[in-house]
Structure formats: structure tokens, C-alpha cells
C-alpha positions as CSV (number, residue, x, y, z in Angstrom):
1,X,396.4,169.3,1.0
2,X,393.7,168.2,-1.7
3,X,393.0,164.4,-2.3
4,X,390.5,163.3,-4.8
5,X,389.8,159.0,-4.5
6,X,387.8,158.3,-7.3
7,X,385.3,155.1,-7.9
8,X,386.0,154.2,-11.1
9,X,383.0,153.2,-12.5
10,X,379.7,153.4,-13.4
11,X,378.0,150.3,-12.0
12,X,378.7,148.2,-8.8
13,X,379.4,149.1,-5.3
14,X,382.2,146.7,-4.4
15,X,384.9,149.5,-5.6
16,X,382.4,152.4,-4.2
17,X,382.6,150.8,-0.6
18,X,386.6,150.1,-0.6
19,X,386.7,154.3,-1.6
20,X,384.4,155.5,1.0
21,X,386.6,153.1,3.4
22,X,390.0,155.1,1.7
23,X,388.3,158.3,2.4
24,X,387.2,157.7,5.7
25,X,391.3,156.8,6.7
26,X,392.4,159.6,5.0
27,X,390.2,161.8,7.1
28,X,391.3,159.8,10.1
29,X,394.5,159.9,9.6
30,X,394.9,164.0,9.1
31,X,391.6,165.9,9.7
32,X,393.4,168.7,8.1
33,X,393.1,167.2,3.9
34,X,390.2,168.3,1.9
35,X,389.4,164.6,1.2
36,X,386.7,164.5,-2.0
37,X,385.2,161.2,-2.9
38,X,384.1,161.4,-6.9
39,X,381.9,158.0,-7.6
40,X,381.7,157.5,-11.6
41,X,378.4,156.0,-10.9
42,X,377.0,159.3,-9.8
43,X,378.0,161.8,-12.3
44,X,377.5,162.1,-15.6
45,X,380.9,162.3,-17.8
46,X,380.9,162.8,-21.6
47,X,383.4,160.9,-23.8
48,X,386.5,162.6,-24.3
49,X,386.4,164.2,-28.1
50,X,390.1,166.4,-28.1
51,X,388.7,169.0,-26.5
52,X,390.7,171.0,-23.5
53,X,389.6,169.5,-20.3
54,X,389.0,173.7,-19.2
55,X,386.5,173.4,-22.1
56,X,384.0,170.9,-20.5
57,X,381.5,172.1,-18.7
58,X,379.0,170.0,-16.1
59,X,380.2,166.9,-14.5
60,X,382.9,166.4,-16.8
61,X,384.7,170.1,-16.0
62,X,383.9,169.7,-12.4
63,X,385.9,165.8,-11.9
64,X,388.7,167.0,-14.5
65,X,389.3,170.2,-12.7
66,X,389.2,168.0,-9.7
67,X,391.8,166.3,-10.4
68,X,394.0,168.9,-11.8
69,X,393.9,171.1,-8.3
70,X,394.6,167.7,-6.2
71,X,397.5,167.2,-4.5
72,X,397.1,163.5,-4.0
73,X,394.6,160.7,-6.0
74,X,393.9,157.6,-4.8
75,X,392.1,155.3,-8.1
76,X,389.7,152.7,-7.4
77,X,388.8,150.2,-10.2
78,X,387.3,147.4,-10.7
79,X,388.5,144.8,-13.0
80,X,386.0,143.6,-16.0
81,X,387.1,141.4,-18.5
82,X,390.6,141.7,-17.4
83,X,390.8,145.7,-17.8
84,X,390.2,148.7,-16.1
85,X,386.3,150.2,-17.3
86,X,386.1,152.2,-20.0
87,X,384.6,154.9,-17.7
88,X,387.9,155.2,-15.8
89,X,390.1,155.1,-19.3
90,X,387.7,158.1,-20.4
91,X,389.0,160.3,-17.1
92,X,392.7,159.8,-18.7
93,X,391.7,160.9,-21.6
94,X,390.0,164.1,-20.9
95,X,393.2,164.8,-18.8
96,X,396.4,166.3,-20.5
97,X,399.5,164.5,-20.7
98,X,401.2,166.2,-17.5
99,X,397.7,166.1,-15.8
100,X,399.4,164.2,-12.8
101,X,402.8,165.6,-12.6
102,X,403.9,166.7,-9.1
103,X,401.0,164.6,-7.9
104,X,401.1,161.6,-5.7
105,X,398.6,158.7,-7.0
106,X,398.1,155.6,-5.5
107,X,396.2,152.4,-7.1
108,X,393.2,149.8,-5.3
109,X,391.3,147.6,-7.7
110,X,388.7,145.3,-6.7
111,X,387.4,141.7,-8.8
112,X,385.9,138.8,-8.8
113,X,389.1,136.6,-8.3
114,X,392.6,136.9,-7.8
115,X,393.1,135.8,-11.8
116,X,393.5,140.1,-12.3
117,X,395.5,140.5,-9.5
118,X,398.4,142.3,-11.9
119,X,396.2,144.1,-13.9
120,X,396.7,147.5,-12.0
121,X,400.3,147.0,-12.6
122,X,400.1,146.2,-16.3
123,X,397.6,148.3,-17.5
124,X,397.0,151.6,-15.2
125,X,400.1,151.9,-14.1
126,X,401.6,152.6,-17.6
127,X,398.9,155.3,-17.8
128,X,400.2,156.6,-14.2
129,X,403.7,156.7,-15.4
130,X,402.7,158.3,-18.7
131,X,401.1,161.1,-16.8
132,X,403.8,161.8,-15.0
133,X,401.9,160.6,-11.9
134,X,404.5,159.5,-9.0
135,X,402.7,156.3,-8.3
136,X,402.6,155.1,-4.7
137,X,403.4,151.4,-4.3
138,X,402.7,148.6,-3.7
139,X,398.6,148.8,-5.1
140,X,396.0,147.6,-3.1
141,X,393.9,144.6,-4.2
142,X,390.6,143.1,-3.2
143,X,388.5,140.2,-4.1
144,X,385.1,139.9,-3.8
145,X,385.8,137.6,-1.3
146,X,387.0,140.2,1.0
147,X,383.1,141.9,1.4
148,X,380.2,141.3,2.1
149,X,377.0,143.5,2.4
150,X,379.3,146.7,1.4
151,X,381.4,146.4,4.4
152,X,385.1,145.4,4.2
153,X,385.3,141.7,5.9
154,X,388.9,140.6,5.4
155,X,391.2,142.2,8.4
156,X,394.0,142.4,6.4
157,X,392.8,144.3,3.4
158,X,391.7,147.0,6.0
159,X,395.3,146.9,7.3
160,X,396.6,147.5,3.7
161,X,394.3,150.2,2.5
162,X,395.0,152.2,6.1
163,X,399.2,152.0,5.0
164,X,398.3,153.1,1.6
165,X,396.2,156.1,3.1
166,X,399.6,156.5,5.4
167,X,401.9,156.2,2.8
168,X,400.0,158.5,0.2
169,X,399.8,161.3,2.9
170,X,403.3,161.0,3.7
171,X,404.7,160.6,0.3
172,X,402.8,163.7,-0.5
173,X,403.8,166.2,1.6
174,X,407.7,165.2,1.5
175,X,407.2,165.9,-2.3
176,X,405.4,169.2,-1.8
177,X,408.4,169.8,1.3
178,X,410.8,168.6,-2.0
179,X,409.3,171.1,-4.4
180,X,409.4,174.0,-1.9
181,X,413.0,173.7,-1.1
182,X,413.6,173.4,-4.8
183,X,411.3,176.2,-5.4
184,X,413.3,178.8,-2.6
185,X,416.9,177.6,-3.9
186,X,416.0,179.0,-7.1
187,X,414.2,182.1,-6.0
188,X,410.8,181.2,-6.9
């Protein structure tokens, strides 16, 4: 199994620290997943322009590819100004519209407050769906609050994002388990 957890932006390492946490469980949790942390902050992505995402080259072929091949996806994001970065948006949109289809993908956002605390739900979860992304619930959220000197502080958010790692893994291979039944009934 493939999962890519990205950190969905370009500045910051509240979100950065909550991924390496995510990865960390994941490899925990089943040494066996090809786990691949992709930070926003350390590549360097061009703006989607129409092209094919097989057309980009760099960075920008490299994370899109990425994500194509995975199995799984977990997306970090922080919340400005009551939205998900424009840095994450651009990933969507280098993606085709069935980029996520047959893939499990689950959702953590980090902010400042718990004012944004549906903001995962309103905004990238549409974009999820849209994909065609079967999207893991419920989301994990975590407020500034919750670390301090890029460690995780708050017991229970730990608790959360180790079920989400659970429930991602597991939800994952009883779709691939799904598919490949599927896939032998009709002789494929």
C-alpha cells in the first residue's frame, strides 16, 4: 500500500509537525506501507495552467504523480482567513477530475482557534467528493493550542490522529479487498 500525507502549505510548521506525527503512526501501525510525507513548504509547485498533470515536470510532476500512484492520502491544512491555502487548492487543480477515485483520503487541519473548526467540512471536503475521493470521517482538527515547540501537547488530539491513521489503513485495504473481489467476479 502507498500513502502520501501531504503538508499543505508553504509557510508554518504547526500543520508540518501534525503530518510528520500522521506518518510516524502510519508506519507504526503497519511497517509494511510505503508512507511518503510531501511538505508544500519544501518543494517548488507551479500554478496549475490546463495542462495534463503527466505534462509537468520537476516538483510539480513528481507530488502530482504522487498522488495519482497512492493508495491512501491523508491532507493536512491549515486554515487562513477561513480557507484552505491557495498552495493546497493549486494540488486539486493540477489533478484530473477522477484523480482520487478508488482512493481513500482522510482530512486534519490545524488554526489558530476553533472559529474554523468546519472549514474542512465545508470547503475541502466538496473538493474530496468531487474527486471522487472516498473521504474518511470524522476529520481531525487542531488548534494551536494543542502544540507547543512542534510537539503535539494535547493527549487527545494524539488519540484522534492515531484512529484516523487506523481507520485510513483499514478502510483502504477493505476497498482494495472490495475492488479485487469485484475485479475476479468479472474476470479481470
Amino acid at each position: 500500500m502507498k500513502l502520501v500525507a501531504i503538508s499543505g502549505s508553504n509557510v508554518g510548521t504547526k500543520t508540518r509537525t501534525v503530518m510528520e506525527h500522521v506518518t510516524q503512526t502510519v508506519l507504526a501501525q503497519d511497517p509494511d506501507v510505503e508512507a511518503t510525507l510531501i511538505d508544500l513548504a519544501e518543494v517548488d509547485m507551479v500554478f496549475s495552467d490546463g495542462r495534463n498533470f503527466t505534462e509537468y515536470t520537476g516538483d510539480t510532476g513528481r507530488v502530482t504523480r504522487a498522488l495519482v500512484d497512492a493508495d491512501a492520502i491523508v491532507i493536512g491544512t491549515p486554515i487562513f482567513q477561513a480557507s484552505i491555502p491557495a498552495t493546497l487548492k493549486n494540488i486539486f487543480d493540477l489533478l484530473p477530475v477522477n484523480a482520487f477515485r478508488d482512493k481513500v483520503v482522510a482530512m486534519v487541519a490545524t488554526a489558530g482557534s476553533a472559529k474554523h473548526y468546519l472549514i474542512p467540512q465545508q470547503q475541502l471536503q466538496p473538493i474530496l467528493t468531487y474527486m471522487k475521493a472516498q473521504v474518511v470521517q470524522p476529520y481531525v482538527f487542531v488548534e494551536e493550542k494543542d502544540l507547543l515547540r512542534n510537539q503535539i501537547v494535547n493527549n487527545d488530539v494524539i488519540a484522534r490522529l492515531d484512529r484516523l491513521v487506523e481507520d485510513t489503513l483499514v478502510l483502504t485495504q477493505t476497498y482494495a479487498s472490495i475492488r479485487e473481489a469485484k475485479d475476479a467476479a468479472y474476470g479481470f
